[in-house]
FINU-692723 format. One record per residue (C-alpha): x, y negated, z negated. Coordinates in pm, whole numbers, padded with zeros to 5 digits, always signed. Layout:
XYZ...
END
This chain:
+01712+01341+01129+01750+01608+00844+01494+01775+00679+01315+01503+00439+01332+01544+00053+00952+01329+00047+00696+01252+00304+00412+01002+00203+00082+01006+00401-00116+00677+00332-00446+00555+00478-00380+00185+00453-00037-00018+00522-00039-00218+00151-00056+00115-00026+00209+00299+00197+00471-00023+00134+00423+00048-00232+00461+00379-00245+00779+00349+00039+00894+00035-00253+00914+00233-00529+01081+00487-00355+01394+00320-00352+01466+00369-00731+01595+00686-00554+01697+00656-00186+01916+00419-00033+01641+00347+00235+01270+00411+00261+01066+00325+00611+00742+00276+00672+00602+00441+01058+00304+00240+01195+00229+00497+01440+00271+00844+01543+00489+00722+01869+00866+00830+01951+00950+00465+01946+00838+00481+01535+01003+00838+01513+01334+00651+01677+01312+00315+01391+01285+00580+01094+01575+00700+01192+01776+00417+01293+01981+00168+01161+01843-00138+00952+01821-00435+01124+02025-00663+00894+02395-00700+00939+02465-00684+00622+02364-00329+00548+02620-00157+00267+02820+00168+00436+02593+00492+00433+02243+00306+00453+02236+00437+00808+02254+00786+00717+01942+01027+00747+01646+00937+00565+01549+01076+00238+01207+00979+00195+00961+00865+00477+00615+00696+00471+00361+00729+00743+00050+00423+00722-00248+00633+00918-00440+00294+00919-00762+00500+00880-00961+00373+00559-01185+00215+00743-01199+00429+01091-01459+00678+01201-01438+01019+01079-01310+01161+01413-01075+00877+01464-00953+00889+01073-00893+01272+01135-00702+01255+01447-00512+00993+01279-00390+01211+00976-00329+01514+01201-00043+01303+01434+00070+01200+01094+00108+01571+00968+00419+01600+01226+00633+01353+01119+00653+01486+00715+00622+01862+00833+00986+01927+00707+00950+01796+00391+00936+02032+00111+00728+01807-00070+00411+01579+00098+00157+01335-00078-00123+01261+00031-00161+00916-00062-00557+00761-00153-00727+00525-00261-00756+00487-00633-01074+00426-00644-01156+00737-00399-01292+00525-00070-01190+00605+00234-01220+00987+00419-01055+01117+00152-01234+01498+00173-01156+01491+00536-00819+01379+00537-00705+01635+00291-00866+01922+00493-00667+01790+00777-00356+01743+00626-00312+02064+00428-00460+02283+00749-00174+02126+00973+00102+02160+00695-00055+02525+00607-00032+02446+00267-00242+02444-00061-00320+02088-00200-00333+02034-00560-00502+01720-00674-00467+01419-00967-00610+01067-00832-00536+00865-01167-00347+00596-01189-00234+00499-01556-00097+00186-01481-00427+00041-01342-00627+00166-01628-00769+00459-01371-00776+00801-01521-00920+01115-01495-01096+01307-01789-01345+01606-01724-01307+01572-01342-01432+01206-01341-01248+00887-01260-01247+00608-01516-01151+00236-01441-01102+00110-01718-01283+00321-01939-01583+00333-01729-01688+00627-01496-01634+00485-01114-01981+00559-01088-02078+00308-01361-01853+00014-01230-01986-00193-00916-01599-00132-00733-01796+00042-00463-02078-00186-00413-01979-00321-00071-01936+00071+00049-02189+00222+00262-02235+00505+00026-02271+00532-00386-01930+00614-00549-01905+00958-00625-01978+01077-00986-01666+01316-00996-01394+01362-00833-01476+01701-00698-01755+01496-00505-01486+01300-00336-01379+01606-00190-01696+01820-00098-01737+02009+00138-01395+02128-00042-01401+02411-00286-01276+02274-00594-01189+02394-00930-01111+02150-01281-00750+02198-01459-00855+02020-01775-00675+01781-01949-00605+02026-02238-00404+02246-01988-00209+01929-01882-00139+01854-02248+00035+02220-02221+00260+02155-02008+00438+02282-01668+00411+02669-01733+00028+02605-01832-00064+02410-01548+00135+02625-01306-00045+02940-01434-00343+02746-01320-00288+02638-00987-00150+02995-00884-00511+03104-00990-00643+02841-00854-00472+02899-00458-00541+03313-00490-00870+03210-00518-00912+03005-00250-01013+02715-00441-00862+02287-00462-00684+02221-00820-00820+01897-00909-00620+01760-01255-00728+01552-01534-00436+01302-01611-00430+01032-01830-00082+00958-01819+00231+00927-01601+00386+01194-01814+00056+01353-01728+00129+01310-01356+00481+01431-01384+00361+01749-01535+00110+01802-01246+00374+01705-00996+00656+01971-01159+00382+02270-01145+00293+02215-00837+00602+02274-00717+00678+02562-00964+00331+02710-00798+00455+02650-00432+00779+02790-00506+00620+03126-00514+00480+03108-00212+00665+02965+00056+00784+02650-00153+00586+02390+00050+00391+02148-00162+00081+01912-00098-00012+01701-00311-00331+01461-00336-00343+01150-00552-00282+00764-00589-00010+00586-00563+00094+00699-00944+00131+01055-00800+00350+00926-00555+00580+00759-00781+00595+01143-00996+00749+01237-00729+00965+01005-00615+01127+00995-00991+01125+01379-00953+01419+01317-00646+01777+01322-00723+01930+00991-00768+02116+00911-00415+02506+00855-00470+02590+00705-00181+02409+00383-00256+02610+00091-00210+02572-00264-00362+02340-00458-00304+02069-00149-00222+01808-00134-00463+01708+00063-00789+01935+00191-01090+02075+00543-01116+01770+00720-01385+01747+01103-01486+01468+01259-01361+01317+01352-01706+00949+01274-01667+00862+00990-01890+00531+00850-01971+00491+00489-01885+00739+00490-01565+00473+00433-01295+00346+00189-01071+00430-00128-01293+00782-00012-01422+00899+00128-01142+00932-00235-00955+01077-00335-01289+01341-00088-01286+01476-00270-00967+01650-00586-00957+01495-00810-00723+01657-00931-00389+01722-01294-00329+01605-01386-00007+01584-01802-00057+01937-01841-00186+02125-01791+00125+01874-01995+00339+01741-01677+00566+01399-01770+00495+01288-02176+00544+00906-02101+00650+00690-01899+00616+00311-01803+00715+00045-01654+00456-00243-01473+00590-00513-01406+00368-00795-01138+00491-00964-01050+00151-01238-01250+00023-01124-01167-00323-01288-01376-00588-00950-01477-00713-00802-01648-00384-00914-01935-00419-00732-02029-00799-00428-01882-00613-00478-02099-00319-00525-02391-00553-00158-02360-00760-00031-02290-00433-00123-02664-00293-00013-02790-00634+00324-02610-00665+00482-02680-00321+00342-02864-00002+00119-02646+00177-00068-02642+00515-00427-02472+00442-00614-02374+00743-00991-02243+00591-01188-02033+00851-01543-01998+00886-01610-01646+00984-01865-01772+01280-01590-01967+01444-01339-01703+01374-01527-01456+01562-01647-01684+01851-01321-01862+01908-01011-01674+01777-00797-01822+02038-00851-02222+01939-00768-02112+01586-00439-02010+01691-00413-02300+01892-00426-02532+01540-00195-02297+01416+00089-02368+01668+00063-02717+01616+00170-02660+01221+00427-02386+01300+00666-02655+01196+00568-02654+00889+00757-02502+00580+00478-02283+00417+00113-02233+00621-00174-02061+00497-00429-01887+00676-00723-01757+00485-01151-01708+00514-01303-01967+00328-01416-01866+00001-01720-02028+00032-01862-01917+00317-02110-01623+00335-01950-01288+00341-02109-01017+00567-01935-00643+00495-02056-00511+00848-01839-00722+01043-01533-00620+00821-01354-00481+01128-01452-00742+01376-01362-01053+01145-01013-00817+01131-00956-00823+01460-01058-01172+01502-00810-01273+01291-00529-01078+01396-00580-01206+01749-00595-01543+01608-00275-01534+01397-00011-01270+01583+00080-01551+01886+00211-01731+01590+00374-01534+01317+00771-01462+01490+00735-01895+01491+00788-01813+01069+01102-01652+00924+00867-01447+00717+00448-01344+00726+00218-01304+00384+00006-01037+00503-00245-01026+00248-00493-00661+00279-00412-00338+00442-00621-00394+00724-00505-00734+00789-00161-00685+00794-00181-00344+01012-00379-00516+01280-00118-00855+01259+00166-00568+01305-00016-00375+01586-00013-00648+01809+00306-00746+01763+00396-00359+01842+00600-00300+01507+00609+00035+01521+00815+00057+01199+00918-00131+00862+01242-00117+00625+01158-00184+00285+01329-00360+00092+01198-00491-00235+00867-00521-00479+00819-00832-00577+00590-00722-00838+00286-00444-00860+00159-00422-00510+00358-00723-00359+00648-00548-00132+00945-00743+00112+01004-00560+00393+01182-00620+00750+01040-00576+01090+01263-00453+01398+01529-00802+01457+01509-00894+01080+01206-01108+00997+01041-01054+00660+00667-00946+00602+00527-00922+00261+00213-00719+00239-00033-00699-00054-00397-00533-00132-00630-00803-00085-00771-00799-00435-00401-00790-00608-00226-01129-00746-00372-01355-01007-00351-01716-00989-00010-01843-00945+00062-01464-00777+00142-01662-00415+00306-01920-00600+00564-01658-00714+00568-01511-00370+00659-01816-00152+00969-01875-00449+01090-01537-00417+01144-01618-00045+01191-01966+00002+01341-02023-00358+01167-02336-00545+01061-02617-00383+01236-02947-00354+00973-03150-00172+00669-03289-00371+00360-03140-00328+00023-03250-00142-00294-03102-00110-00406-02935+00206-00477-03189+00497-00621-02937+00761-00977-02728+00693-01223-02575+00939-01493-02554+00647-01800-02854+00642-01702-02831+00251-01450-03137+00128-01491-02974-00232-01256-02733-00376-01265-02357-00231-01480-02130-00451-01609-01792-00439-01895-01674-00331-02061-01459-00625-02068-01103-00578-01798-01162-00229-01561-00920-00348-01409-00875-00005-01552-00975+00354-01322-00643+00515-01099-00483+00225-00900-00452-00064
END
């Protein structure tokens, strides 16, 4: 495999997918590694699974994505993690360090790790225009707010940190204002060589996605002095800088995804337009996809509206869990699953109404991975709705890899598994209420059979599914 133009470090699957997604408005072929294994170094550089792959899609990879699945580990484990992930992206001129927008996760840790076992000097800008997250004065606003302000982090163990800076402690850090973004390149490259003779972390106000491009072109300006190896640390947004930053690939055939663009950094050309400067792929027209299973592993506030147009757009097989049950008896779960796996379109999700508990996030994971995995490869194609969730569904079935192949919108990404099914993966908080509606149609095409409301439910409740207040998520977003 030849030296990579990108490598992508992540620390959940749904946000490695996107970022891998969007990098196909430049490559021919973006991949996804699951692990740190030679059978995941041997599917990145492979050929895709489907037969129907255009002449020159097997050729080396331009960009690869590695999902370290560590969010939610222990320090140690989350470390370790990163470190086995360092060697896969080693030979790419350019790595980012993918986090979470909204800073959770080990995100000072990982970025020591990283940039000690890449020996290189990370330069930082976490907003994320397109979600209303940016960064003025070193702090992260959502929406206007501070991060601190906002309740986003009230199911974390910890208060959100008041600046990004704080995110990174014990990390030496030092602001590049937004006035020396506003500069430009030569500005902002002045600053980060100052900022790496001194020993110190570049952290970047951005406000923008021309913002971000201007970060991501003087950090490689700065790096090219040195030994032209660049780190860089941000959200998704940051990754898509630098994927628009790559050289269009000519050898894409039809039928591969994304238009040819210049790679003149243009405000407005992140996470949102990037999907929409793809056509999408029709999966449902030429009848590889006739069922499908959604797994839902958020408690997001918004499931159950989406769960409701679901059953009232197409008929639908909803199997509500109560966590109890789910972590008691995971295997008669899947039992009542197999007996459906007939059935065009089943959904699998925590009921809404019952009480969340945040501290057994992981278990209620693992519960329902167990519970749902002997199933799934009876589907043509698996929802896998949260990072978590759809990791620990993949893990067991020892997919050690994924092809992407399409966005179906902000978040929502198609990809293929090793013998050609489909899994869709999403953040558990993403969609709003006819979000899984579009979904199953972008697989399975419209529907042709009437509708009927969900005849299966583990919940005591015969009312509607509603939200728990304040049940943002029972294990992640």
């Amino acid at each position: 495999m030849k030296a990579l133009a990108l490598g992508i470090v992540a620390d959940d699957l749904s946000g490695a997918a996107e970022c891998a997604s969007h990098a196909l408005m430049r490559v021919s072929r973006s991949t996804v590694v699951l692990s740190d294994s030679s059978s995941a170094i041997a599917a990145a550089s492979g050929r895709r699974p489907d037969a129907s792959t255009p002449a020159g899609a097997d050729d080396p990879l331009a960009v690869l994505t590695v999902d370290t699945d560590s969010r939610r580990l222990p320090h140690a484990e989350a470390v370790r993690a990163v470190r086995a992930a360092a060697a896969l992206v080693t030979t790419a001129p350019v790595v980012v360090k993918k986090v979470d927008s909204l800073l959770r996760g080990h995100v000072a840790a990982e970025v020591a790790a990283l940039a000690e076992e890449l020996q290189r000097t990370p330069v930082v800008a976490v907003a994320n225009p397109a979600l209303e997250r940016v960064v003025v004065d070193g702090v992260l606003h959502v929406g206007g707010t501070p991060l601190h302000h906002t309740d986003l982090w009230a199911v974390e163990p910890t208060p959100a940190p008041d600046r990004v800076a704080a995110a990174l402690h014990p990390l030496a850090t030092v602001l590049v204002p937004h006035t020396t973004v506003l500069r430009g390149v030569e500005a902002v490259t002045a600053a980060l060589d100052e900022a790496a003779g001194t020993g110190f972390v570049a952290v970047c106000d951005a406000v923008t996605d021309a913002d971000l491009d201007v970060v991501h072109a003087a950090a490689v300006a700065a790096s090219a002095g040195q030994d032209g190896r660049t780190l860089l640390v941000g959200s998704g947004a940051l990754a898509d800088a630098a994927v628009r930053a790559l050289p269009p690939d000519q050898r894409r055939g039809p039928g591969t995804a994304g238009p040819e663009t210049d790679n003149t950094p243009s405000e407005g050309r992140g996470a949102e337009t990037a999907a929409a400067m793809r056509p999408p792929a029709s999966f449902g027209s030429v009848g590889s996809v006739r069922s499908m299973l959604l797994v839902l592993g958020s408690r997001a506030p918004g499931l159950p509206d989406q769960l409701e147009r679901l059953s009232a757009a197409r008929s639908t097989h909803t199997v509500l869990l109560q966590p109890d049950r789910l972590l008691t008896h995971p295997g008669a779960v899947g039992v009542q699953l197999a007996e459906h796996s007939r059935d065009a379109v089943v959904v699998v999700a925590l009921d809404p109404a019952a009480p969340a508990d945040p501290s057994r996030s992981r278990a209620l994971t693992e519960s329902l991975a167990a519970a749902v995995s002997p199933v799934v490869d009876h589907f043509d194609a698996a929802f896998l709705s949260g990072g978590e969730t759809a990791r620990a569904v993949l893990d067991r079935l020892d997919v050690p890899a994924l092809d992407v192949v399409d966005e179906v919108e902000t978040g929502t990404v198609v990809s293929r598994r090793p013998g050609g099914r489909f899994v869709v993966t999403r953040p558990g908080s993403f969609g709003d209420p006819t979000s899984l509606v579009r979904v199953v149609e972008h697989l399975l095409g419209p529907t042709t059979v009437p509708p009927q409301a969900p005849h299966l439910r583990t919940s005591s409740t015969t009312t509607a599914p509603r939200a728990t207040p304040g049940a943002t998520t029972e294990e992640n977003s």
